[in-house]
matplotlib code that plots the C-alpha trace (Angstrom):
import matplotlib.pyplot as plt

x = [32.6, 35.6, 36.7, 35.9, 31.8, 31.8, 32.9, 29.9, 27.5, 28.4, 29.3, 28.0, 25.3, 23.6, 24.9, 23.4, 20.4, 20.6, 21.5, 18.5, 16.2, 17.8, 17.7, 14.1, 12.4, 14.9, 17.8, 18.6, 19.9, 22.6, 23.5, 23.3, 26.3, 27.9, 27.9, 28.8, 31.8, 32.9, 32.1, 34.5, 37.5, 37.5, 36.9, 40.3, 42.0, 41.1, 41.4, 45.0, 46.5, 44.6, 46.3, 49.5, 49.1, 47.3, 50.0, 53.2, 51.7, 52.1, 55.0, 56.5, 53.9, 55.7, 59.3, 58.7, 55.8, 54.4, 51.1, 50.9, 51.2, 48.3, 46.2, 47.2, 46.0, 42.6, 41.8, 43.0, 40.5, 37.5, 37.6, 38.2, 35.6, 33.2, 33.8, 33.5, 30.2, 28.8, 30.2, 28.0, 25.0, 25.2, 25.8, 22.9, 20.7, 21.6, 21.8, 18.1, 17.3, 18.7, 16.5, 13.6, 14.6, 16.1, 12.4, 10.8, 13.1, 12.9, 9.2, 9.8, 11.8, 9.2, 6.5, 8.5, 9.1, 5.3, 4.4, 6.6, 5.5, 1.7, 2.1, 4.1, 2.3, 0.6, 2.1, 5.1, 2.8, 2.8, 6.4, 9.0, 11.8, 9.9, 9.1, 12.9, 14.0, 10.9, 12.5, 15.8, 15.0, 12.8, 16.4, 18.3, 17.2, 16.7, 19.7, 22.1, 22.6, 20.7, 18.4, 19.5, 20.8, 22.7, 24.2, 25.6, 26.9, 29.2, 29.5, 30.1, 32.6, 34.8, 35.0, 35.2, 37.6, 39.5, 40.0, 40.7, 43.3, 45.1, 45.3, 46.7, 49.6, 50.1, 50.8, 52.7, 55.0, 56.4, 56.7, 57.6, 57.0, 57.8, 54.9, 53.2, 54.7, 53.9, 49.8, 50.1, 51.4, 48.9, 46.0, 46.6, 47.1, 43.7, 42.0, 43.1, 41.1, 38.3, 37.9, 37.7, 35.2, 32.6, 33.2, 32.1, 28.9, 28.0, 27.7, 25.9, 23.3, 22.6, 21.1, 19.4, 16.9, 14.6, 14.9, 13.9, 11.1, 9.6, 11.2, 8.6, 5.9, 5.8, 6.5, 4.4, 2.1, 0.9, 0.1, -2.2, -6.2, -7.3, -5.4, -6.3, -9.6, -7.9, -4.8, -6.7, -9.3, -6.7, -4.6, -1.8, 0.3, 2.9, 2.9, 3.6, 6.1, 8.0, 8.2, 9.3, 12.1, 13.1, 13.4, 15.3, 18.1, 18.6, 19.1, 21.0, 23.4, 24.0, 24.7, 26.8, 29.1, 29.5, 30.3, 32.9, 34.5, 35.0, 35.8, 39.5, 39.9, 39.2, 41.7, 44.0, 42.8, 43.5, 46.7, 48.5, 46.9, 48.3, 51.6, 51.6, 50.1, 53.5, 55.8, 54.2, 54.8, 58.1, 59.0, 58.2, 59.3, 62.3, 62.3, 61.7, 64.1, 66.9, 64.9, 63.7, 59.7, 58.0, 55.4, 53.1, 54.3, 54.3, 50.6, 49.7, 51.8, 50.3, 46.9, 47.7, 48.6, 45.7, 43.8, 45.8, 45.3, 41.4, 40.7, 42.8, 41.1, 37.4, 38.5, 39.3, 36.9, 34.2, 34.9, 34.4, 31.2, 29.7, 30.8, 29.2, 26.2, 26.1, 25.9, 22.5, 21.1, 21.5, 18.7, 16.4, 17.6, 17.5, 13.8, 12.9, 14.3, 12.8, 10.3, 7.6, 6.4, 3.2, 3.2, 0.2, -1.0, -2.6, -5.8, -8.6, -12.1, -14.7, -18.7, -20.4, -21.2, -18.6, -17.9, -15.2, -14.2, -11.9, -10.5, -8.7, -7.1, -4.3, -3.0, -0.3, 1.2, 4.6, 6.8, 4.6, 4.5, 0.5, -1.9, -4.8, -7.1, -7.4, -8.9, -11.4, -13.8, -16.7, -18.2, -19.5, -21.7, -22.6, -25.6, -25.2, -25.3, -22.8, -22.4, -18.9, -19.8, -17.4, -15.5, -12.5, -9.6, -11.9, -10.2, -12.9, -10.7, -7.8, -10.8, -11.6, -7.8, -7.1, -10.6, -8.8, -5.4, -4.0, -2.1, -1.5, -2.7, 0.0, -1.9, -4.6, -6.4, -8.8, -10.7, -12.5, -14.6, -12.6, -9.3, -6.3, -6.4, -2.9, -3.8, -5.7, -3.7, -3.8, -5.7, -8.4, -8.6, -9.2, -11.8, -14.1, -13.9, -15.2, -14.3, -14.9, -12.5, -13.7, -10.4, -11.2, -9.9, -11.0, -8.5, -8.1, -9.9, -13.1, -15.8, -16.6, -12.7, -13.2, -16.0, -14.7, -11.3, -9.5, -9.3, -12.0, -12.1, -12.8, -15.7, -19.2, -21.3, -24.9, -23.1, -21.8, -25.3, -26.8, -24.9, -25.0, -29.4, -29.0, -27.0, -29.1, -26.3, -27.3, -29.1, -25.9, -24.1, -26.5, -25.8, -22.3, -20.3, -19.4, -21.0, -19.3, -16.1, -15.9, -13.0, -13.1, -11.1, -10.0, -5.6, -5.3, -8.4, -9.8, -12.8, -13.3, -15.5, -15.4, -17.6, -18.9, -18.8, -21.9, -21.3, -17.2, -19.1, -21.5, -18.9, -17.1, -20.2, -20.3, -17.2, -17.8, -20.7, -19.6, -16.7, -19.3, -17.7, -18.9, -18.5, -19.3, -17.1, -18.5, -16.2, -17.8, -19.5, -21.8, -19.6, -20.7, -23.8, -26.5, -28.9, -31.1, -29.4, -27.9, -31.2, -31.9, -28.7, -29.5, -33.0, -31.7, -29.0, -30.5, -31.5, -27.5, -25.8, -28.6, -27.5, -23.9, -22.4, -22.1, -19.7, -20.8, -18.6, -20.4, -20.5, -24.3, -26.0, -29.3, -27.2, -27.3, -30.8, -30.4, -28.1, -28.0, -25.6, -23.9, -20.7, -19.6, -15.4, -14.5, -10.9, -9.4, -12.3, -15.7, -17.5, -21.3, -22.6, -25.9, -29.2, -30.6, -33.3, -31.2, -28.4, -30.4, -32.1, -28.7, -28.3, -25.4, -24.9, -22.4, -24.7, -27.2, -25.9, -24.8, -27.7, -30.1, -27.5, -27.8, -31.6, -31.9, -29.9, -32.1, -35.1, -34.0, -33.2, -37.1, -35.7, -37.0, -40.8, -40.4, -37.6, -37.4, -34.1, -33.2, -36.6]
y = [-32.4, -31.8, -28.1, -28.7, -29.4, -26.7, -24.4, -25.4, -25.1, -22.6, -20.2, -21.5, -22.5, -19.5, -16.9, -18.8, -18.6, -14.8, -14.0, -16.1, -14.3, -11.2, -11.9, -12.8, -9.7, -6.6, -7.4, -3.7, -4.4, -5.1, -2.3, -0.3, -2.4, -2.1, 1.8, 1.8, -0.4, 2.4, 4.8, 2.8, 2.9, 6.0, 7.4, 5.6, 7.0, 9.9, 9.5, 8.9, 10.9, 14.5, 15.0, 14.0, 16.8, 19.1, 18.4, 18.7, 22.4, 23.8, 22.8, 24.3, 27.6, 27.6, 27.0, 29.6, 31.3, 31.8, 32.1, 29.4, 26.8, 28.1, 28.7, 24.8, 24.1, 26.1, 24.0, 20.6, 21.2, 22.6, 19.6, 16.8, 18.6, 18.8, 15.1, 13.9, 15.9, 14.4, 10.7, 11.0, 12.1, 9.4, 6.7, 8.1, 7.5, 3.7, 3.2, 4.8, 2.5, -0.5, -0.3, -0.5, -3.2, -5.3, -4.9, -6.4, -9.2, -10.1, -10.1, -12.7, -15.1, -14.9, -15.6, -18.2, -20.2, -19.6, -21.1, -24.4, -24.4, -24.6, -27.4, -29.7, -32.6, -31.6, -34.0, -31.8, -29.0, -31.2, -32.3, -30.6, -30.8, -30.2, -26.7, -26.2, -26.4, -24.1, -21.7, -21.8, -21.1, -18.2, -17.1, -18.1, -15.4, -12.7, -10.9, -14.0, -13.5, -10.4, -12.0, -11.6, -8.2, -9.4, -12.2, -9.8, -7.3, -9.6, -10.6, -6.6, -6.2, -9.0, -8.0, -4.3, -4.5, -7.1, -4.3, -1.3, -3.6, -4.3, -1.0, 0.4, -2.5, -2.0, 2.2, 0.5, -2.1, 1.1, 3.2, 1.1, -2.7, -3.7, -2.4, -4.9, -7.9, -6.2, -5.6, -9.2, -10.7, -8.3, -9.6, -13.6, -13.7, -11.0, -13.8, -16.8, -14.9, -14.1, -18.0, -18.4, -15.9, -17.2, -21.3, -20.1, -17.9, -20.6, -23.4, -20.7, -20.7, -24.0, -23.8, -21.2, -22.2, -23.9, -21.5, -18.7, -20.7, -20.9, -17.2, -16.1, -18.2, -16.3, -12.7, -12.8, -15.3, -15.1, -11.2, -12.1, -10.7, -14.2, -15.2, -12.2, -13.9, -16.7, -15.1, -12.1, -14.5, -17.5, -15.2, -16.4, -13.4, -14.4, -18.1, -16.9, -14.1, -16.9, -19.0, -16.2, -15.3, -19.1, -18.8, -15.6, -17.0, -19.5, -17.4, -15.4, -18.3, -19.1, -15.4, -15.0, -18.1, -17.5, -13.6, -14.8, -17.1, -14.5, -12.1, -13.8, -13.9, -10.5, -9.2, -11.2, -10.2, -6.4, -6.8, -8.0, -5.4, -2.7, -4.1, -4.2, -0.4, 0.1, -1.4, 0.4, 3.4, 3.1, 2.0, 4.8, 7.0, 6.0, 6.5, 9.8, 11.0, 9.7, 12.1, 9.6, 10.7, 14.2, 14.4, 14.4, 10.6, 10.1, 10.7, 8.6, 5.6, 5.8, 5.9, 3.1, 1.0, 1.6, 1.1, -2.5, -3.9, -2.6, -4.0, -7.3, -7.8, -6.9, -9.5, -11.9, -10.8, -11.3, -14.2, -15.9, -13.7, -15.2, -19.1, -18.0, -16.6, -19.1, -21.5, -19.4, -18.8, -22.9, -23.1, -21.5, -23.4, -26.6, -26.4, -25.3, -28.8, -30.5, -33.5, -34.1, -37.8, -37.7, -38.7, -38.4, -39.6, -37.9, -39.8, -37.4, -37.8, -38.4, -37.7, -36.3, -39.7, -41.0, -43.9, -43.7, -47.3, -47.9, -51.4, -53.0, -49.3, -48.5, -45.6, -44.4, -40.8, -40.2, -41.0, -42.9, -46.6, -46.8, -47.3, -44.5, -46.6, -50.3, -52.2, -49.6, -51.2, -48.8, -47.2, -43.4, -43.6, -40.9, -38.6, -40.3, -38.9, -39.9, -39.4, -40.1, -40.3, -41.3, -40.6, -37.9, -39.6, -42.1, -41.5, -39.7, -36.5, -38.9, -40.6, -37.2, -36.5, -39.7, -39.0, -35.9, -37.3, -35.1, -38.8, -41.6, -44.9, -46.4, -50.2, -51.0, -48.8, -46.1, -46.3, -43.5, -45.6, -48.6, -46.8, -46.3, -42.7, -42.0, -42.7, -39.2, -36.1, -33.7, -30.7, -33.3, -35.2, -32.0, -30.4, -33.6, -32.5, -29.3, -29.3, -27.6, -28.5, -27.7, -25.4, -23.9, -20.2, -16.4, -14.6, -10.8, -10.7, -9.6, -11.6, -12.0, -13.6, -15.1, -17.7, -17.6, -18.3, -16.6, -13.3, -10.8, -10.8, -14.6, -14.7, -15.0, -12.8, -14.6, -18.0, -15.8, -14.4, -17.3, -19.6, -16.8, -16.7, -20.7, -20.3, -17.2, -15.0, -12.8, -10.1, -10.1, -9.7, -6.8, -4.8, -4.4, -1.2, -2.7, -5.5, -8.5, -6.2, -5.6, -6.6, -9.4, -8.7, -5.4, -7.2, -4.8, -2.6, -0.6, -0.5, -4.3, -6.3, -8.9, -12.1, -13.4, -17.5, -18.5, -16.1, -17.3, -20.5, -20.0, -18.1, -21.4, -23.3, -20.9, -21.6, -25.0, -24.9, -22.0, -24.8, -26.9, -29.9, -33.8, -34.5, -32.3, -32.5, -31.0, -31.9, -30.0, -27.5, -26.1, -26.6, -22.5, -22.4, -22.8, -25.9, -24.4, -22.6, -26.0, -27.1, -25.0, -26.2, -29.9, -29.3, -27.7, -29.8, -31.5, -28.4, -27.2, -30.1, -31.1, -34.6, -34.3, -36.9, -35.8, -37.1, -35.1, -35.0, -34.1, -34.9, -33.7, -36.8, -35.1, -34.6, -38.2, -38.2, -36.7, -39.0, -41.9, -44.2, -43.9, -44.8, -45.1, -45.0, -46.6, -47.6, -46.8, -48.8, -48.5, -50.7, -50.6, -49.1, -48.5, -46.0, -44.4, -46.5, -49.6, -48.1, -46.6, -50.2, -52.3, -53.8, -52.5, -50.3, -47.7, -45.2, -46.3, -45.0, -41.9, -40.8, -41.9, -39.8, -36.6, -37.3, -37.6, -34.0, -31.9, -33.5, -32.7, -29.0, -29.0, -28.1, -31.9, -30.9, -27.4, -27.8, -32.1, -31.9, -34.8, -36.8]
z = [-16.1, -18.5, -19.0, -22.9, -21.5, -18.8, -21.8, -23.7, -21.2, -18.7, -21.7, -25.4, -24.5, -22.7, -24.9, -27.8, -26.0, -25.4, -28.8, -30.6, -27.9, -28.6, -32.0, -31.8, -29.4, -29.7, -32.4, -32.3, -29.1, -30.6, -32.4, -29.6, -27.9, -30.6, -30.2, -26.7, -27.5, -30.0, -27.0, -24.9, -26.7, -27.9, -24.3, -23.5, -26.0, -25.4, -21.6, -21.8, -25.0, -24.1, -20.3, -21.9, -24.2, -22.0, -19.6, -21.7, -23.4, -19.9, -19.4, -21.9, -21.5, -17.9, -19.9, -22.7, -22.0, -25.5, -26.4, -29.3, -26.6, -24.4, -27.3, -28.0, -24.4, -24.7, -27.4, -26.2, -22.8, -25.4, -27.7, -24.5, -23.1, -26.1, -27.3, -23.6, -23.1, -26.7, -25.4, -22.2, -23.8, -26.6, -23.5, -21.4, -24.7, -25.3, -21.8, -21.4, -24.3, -22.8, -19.8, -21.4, -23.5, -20.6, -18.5, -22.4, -22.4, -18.8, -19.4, -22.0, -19.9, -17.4, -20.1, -21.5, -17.6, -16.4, -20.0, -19.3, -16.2, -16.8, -19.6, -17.5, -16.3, -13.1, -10.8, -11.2, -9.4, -6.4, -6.3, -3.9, -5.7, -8.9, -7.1, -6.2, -9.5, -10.6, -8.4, -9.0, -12.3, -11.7, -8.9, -12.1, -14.1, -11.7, -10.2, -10.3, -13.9, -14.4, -17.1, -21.3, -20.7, -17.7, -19.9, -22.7, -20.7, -19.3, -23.0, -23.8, -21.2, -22.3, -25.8, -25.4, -23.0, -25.2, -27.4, -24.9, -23.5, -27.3, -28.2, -24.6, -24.6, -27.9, -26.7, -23.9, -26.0, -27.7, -24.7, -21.2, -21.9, -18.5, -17.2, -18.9, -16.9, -13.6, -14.5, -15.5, -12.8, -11.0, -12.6, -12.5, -8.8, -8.3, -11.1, -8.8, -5.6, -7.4, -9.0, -5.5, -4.7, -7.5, -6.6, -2.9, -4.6, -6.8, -3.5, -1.6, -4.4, -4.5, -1.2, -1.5, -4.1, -1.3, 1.6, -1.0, -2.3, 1.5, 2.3, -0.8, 0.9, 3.9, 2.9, -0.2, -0.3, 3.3, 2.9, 0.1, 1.0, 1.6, 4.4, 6.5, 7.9, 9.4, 10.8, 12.4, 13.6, 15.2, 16.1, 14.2, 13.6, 15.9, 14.9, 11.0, 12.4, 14.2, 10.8, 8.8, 11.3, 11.4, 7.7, 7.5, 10.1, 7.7, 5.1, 6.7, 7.7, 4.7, 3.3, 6.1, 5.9, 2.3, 3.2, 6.1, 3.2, 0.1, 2.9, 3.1, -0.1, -0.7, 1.7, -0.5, -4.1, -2.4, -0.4, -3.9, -5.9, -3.7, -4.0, -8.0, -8.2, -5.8, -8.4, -11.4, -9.3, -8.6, -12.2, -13.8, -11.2, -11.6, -14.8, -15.0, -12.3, -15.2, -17.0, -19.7, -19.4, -19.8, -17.2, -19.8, -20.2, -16.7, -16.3, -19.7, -18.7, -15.5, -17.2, -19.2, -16.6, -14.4, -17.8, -18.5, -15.6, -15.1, -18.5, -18.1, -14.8, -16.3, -19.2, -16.2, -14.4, -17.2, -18.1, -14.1, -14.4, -17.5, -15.8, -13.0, -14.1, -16.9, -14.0, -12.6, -15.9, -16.4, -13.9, -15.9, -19.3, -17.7, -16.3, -19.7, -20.8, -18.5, -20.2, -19.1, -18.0, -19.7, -23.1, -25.7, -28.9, -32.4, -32.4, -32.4, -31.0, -33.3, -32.9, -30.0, -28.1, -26.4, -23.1, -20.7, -19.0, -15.9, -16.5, -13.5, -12.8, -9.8, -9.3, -6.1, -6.7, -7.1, -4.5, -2.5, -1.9, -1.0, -3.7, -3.4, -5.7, -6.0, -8.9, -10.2, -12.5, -13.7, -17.2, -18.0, -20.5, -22.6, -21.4, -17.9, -14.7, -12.1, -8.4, -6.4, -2.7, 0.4, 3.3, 3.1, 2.1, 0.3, -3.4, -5.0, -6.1, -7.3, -9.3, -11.3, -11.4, -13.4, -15.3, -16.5, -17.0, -14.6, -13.5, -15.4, -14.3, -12.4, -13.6, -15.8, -18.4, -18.8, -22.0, -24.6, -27.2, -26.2, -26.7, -24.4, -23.4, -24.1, -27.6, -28.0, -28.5, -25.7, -27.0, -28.2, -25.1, -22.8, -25.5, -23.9, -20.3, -18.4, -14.9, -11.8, -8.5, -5.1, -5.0, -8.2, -8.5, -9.2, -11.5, -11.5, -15.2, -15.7, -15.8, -19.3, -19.4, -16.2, -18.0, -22.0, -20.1, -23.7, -25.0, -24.8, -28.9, -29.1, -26.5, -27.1, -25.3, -26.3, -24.9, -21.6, -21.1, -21.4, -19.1, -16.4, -16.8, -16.1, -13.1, -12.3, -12.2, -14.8, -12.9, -10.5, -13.5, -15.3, -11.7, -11.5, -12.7, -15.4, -16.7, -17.6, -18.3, -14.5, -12.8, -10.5, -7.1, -6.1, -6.3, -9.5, -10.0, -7.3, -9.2, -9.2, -7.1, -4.4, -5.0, -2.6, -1.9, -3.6, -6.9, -7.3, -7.0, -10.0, -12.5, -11.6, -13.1, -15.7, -17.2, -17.1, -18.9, -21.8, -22.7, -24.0, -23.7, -23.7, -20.1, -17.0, -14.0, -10.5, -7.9, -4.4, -7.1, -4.0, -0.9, -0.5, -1.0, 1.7, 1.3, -0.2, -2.6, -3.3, -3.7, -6.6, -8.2, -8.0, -9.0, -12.3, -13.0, -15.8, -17.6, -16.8, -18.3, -20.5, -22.4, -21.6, -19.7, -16.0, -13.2, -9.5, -6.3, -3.2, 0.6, 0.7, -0.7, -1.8, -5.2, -5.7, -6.2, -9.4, -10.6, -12.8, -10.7, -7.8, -7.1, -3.3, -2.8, 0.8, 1.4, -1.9, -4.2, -5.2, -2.4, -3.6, -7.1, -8.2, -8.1, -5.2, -5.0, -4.8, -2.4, 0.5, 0.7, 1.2, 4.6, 6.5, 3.3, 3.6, 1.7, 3.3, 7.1, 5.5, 3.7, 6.9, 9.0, 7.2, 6.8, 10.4, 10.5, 8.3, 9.9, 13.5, 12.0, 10.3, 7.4, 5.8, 5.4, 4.2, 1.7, 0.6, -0.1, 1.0, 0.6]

ax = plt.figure().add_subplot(projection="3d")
ax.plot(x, y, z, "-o")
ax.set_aspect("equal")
plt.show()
């Protein structure tokens, strides 16, 4: 990369970013820069020209002794005093301000990533390097670059310093120029150590983005509620301590070789800064033993040199600062750039009845060589009722995840009323599917947004109820603090209530069935509930998804005697297809064996004669 297109997008490129967000959530952001530049420089002015005065009135109080001069002096301390006092309060304001705003615009990056993140194709949510970018966007905006705010202030200092550093040579140019060739040789050799510094930062980084990822795994993740069962229980707390110490030696490797590498450089940056504070020293000492300064000038051209070369170096120093954390906040822009593989149409679905056809269909995920499924031939039509039996492993969930166009086929076609799929617009292809996944999730909403999955205004409460009397999860519902406007899980309200199994289960359902939509997906929809509570489940299914086209995943096979057709995956196909009636009577069938071997199960329990559910 040329200097002319590291220039455009290590610096233009996020500050135009941060200016349009700016801009966009909290323009008077700027304004209150703005007021702390004017702050700044007249804080060095009158940091440098108030001692001189201060200082050359008692010299001549000590010379003459008059009282005009120490009235001159009172006055000179009440008014640096006054304006200084007035300067700090008016800095403490914006700076209050600014802290505030900088928590609203982080908020909106973060808003702005998790919404990128959640309309990427989902293959991207099971891709590695996918999630090492995803991090290193979320690092990228954190304190690497210190977000928006983080951005401009390195912005802020450059110009406002730009200025102080104008105005003092400008004093100095008139006074002692020479001064200003020993702060700048000063400053290029301390710029030179810390280009150095930030080229060894910006490596460290790049490793990091991983190790971070996993380092967030296992000291956040892990110590979520759910996986205290199984650690407490296996006795795992030493296994997971072991893996979070592995992780935290390597990032403490890295931290440390990078900290061992700027260290040199440092001792460099401050070894030749000592000797250019010695020469400005001796410069002007010398000049004032020939008796060409007051000591009043002494202490302002000492000022102003310490006020050159802390501006020149903050204007250096700035501008490695916004490269470097141009380079971090690049992260974030780049994910947000990212494309995603999945392309879609604008056709739009039209009447209520609709077939879905696998033609000839293969599909192997990405970065895999092995085909999951193999020449899938089958047809949904509308109102039927499918069941997806088979062995783990057998292709069933990669079935439904195609179905729902969480994948594209990798060959062949799947067909909506004899069109391609990726012909229909997005938002019109999901309105036809409701699905539930045997790993679907609880959020800490409440239960009424739990189902509607939108905003509490656009729910409707007769459709909640109603779903939650055909589940029969109303009168659970009717008995808890607060209604449907309870809180699921206690992560965020201590009021809130824990589900158990079976109930997550059924508010699962629930939503399913308040979408309304054309085709029903169950994939494991009762792996929690006991058999008989499963029972009840099958037994209503009709009356739950009524006419709508139904596609059921389950490894308990009395589900499939409430379906339509049966569709049996074995080795990454659909080996036999038909009803009940026709399966459980091939020879050798592979339904067959498994339904007579959970048959024989129940039987042995005596559960068969009480409760048929698998007669």
């Amino acid at each position: 990369m040329n200097n002319r297109e590291e220039i455009k997008k290590n610096i233009i490129k996020p500050m135009v970013y941060c200016f349009k967000t700016v801009a966009k959530v909290r323009p008077s952001l700027f304004v209150l820069y703005i007021i702390d530049m004017i702050m700044k420089f007249a804080s060095t002015s009158l940091g440098l020209l108030m001692p001189k005065f201060i200082l050359d009135e008692i010299v001549l109080i000590v010379k003459e002794g008059t009282d005009k001069h120490l009235n001159l002096v009172i006055l000179y301390v009440i008014m640096h005093l006054g304006i200084s006092g007035l300067m700090n309060l008016v800095n403490a304001y914006t700076l209050n301000i600014k802290s505030w705003m900088q928590v609203e615009l982080d908020l909106e990056l973060e808003v702005r990533l998790t919404s990128k993140s959640v309309s990427m194709s989902y293959e991207y949510t099971e891709d590695p390097k996918f999630l090492d970018k995803l991090q290193a966007a979320r690092d990228g905006i954190s304190w690497y670059s210190g977000g928006v705010v983080g951005m401009l202030n390195q912005y802020y200092n450059l110009i406002s310093n730009i200025v102080v550093c104008l105005g003092v040579n400008i004093l100095l140019i008139f006074t002692c120029p020479v001064l200003i060739l020993i702060q700048a040789a000063g400053i290029a050799i301390e710029a030179y150590f810390n280009y150095r510094i930030n080229s060894i930062e910006l490596e460290a980084f790049s490793k990091l983005s991983t190790a971070n990822r996993l380092f967030g795994y296992f000291f956040w993740d892990l110590s979520r509620p759910e996986h205290g069962k199984d650690i407490r229980l296996y006795e795992s707390k030493k296994m997971m301590a072991d893996k979070a110490d592995e992780f935290v030696d390597g990032m403490c490797n890295i931290w440390s070789g990078t900290s061992k590498r700027t260290r040199r450089n440092q001792y460099g940056s401050n070894f030749f800064n000592t000797l250019k504070s010695v020469g400005s020293y001796l410069y002007v000492g010398v000049k004032a033993l020939m008796g060409l300064y007051t000591i009043g000038n002494i202490q302002m051209l000492i000022s102003a040199c310490n006020q050159v070369y802390e501006s020149v170096k903050t204007v250096a120093f700035s501008i490695q600062e916004i490269v470097k954390k141009g380079n971090y906040f690049n992260k974030y822009l780049d994910f947000l750039e990212i494309e995603s593989d999945m392309k879609f149409g604008d056709k739009l679905l039209e009447g209520r009845n609709h077939t879905i056809e696998f033609k000839h269909v293969y599909f192997k995920y990405p970065r895999s060589e092995e085909y999951v499924l193999k020449d899938i031939n089958i047809t949904l039509n509308q109102g039927e009722h499918l069941s997806v039996v088979g062995l783990n492993g057998a292709g069933k969930t990669t079935f439904i995840k195609l179905l729902c166009r969480l994948y594209d086929v990798t060959e062949g076609e799947i067909l909506l009323d004899g069109c391609n799929i990726n012909l229909y617009s997005e938002s019109e292809y999901r309105k036809l599917i409701s699905v539930i996944f045997q790993d679907f999730q609880i959020l800490a909403f409440s239960l009424r947004e739990n189902i509607a999955l939108t905003e509490i205004k656009n729910t409707d409460e007769n459709r909640i109820v109603e779903v939650l009397k055909r589940t029969g999860l109303y009168e659970d519902a009717m008995s808890l603090k607060c209604g449907l406007d309870t809180n699921l899980t206690k992560q965020y309200d201590r009021q809130g209530t824990q589900l158990s199994g079976g109930q997550s289960q059924k508010v699962a359902i629930c939503r399913a069935l308040y979408k309304d939509a054309g085709v029903v997906i169950l994939d494991e929809p009762t792996a929690a509930l006991d058999p008989v509570a499963e029972y009840e489940i099958y037994r209503q299914f009709e009356d739950l998804v009524g006419g709508k086209t139904a596609v059921y995943i389950s490894h308990r096979l009395s589900s499939c005697q409430f379906c339509d057709k049966i569709a049996v995956f074995s080795e990454g196909t659909i080996k036999e297809y038909g009803t009940h009636a026709e399966l459980v009577k091939l020879e050798n069938g592979i339904y067959a064996e498994m339904f007579m071997e959970q048959a024989k199960y129940y039987n042995d329990c005596g559960i068969g004669k009480e409760n048929p559910v698998m007669a």
